[in-house]
Backbone bond lengths (Angstrom), bond angles and torsions (degrees), N, CA, C in turn:
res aa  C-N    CA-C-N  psi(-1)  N-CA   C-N-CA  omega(-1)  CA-C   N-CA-C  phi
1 X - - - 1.450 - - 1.535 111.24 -
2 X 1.384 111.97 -29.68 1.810 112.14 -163.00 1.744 76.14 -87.44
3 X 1.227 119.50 -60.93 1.580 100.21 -156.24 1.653 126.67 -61.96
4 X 1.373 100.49 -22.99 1.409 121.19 168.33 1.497 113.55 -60.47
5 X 1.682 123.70 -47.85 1.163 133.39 -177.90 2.111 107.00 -66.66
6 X 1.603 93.95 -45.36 2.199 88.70 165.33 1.283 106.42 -44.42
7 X 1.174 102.19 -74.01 1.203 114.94 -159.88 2.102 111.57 -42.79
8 X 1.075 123.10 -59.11 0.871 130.92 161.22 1.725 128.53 -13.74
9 X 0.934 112.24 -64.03 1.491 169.25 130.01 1.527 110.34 -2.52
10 X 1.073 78.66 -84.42 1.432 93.22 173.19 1.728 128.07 -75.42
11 X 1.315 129.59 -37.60 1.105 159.57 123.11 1.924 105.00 -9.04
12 X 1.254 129.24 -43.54 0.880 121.99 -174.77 1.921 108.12 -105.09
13 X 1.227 98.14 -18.11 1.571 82.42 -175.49 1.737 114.54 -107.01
14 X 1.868 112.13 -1.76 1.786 110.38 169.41 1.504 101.48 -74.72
15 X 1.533 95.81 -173.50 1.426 107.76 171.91 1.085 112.28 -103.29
16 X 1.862 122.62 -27.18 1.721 132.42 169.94 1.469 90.10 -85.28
17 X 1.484 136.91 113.20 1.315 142.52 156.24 1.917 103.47 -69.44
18 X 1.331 109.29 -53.00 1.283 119.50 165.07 1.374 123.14 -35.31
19 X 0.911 117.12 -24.20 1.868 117.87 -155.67 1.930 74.90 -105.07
20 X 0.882 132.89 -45.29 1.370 107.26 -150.85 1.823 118.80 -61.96
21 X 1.319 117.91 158.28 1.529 122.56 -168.41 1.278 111.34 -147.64
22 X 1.134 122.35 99.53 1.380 132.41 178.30 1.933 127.11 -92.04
23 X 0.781 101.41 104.97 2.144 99.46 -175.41 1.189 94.39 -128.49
24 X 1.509 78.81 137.53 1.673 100.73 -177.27 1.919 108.60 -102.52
25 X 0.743 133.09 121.10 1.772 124.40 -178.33 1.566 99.42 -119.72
26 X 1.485 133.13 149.53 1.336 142.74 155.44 1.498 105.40 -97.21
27 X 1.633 94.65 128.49 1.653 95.81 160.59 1.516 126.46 -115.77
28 X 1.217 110.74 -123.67 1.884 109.64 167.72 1.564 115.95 -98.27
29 X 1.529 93.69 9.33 1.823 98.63 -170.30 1.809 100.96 -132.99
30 X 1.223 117.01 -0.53 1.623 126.69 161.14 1.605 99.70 128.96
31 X 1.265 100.13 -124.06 0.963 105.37 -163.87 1.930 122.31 -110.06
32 X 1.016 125.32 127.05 1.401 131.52 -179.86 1.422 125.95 -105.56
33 X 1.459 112.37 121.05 1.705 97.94 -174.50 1.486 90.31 -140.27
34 X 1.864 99.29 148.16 1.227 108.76 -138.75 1.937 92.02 -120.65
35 X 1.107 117.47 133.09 1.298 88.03 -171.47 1.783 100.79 -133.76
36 X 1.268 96.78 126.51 1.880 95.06 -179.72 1.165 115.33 -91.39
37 X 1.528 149.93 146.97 1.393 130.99 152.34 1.350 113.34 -129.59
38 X 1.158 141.69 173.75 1.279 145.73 -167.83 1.849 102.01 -53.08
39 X 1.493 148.74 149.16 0.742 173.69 74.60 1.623 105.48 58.82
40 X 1.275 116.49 -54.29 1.736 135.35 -162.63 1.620 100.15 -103.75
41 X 1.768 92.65 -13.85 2.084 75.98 175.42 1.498 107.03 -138.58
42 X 1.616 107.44 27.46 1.300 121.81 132.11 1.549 125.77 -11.77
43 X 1.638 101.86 -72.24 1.677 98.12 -173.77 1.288 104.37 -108.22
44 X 1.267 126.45 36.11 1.332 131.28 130.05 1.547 131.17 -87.08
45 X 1.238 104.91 6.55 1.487 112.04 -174.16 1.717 86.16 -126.08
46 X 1.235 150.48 -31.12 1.092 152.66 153.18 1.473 108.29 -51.90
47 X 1.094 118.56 -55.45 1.792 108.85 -176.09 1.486 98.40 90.15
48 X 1.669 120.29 166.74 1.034 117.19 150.28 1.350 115.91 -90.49
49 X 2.269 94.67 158.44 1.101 111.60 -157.21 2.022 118.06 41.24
50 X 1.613 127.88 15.45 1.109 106.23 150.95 1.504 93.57 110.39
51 X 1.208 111.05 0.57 1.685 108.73 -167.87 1.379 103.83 -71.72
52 X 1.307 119.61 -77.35 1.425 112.55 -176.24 1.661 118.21 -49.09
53 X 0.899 128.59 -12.75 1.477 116.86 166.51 1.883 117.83 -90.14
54 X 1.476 112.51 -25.48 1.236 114.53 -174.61 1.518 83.96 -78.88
55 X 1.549 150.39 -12.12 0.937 142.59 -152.80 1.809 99.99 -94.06
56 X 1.061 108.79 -40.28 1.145 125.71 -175.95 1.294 115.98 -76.69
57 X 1.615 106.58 -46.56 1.782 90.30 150.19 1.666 158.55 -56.93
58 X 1.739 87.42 -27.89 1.215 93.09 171.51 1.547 103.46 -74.56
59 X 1.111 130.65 -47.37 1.518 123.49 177.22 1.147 115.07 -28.34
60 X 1.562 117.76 -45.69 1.102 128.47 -160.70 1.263 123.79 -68.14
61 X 2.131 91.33 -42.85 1.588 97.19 170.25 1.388 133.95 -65.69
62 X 2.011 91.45 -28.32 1.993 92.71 -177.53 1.879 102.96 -52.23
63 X 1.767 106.08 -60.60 1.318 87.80 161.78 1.327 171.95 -24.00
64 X 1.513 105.34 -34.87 1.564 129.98 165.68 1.239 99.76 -79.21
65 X 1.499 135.06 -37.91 1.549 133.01 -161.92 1.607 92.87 -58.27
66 X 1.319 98.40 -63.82 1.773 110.59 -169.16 1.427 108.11 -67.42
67 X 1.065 178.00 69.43 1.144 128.89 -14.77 1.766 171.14 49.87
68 X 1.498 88.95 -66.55 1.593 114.96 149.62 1.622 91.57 83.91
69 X 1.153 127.25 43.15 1.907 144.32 161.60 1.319 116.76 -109.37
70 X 1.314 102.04 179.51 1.701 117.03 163.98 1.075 90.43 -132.45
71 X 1.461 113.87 148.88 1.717 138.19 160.68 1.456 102.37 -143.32
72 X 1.793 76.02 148.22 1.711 88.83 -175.49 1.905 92.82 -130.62
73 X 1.019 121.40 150.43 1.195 150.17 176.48 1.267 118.88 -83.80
74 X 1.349 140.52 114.28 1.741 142.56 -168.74 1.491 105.70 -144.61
75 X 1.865 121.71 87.38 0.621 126.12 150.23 1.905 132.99 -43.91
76 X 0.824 132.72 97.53 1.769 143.52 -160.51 1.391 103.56 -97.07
């Protein structure tokens, strides 16, 4: 559900929809999903000052709450 929801997400706001790559990995602290996108829509997935990505985390976290995880977010 969390990696489906990046992806999503993300997918709608680059200009390469194609380029994007989302993996999800669990470690000793929950869950990690890693998300690449093309180079040029980098800070379109950053936002200014960080907004659209802190945005995406918190999403991420209401998600993990319900659930009963932690996820952390790793823009690549």
């Amino acid at each position: 559900m969390m990696k489906e929801l990046v992806e999503y997400i993300s997918k709608s706001i680059v200009s390469a929809p194609n380029d994007v790559k989302v993996t999800e990995e669990t470690d000793s602290g929950g869950v990690v999903i890693k998300l690449e996108v093309n180079a040029e829509d980098k800070g379109r997935v950053i936002g200014k000052q960080g907004r659209v990505a802190e945005a995406m985390r918190t999403l991420l976290r209401v998600v993990a709450t319900k659930e009963g995880t932690r996820v952390r977010l790793e823009i690549v």
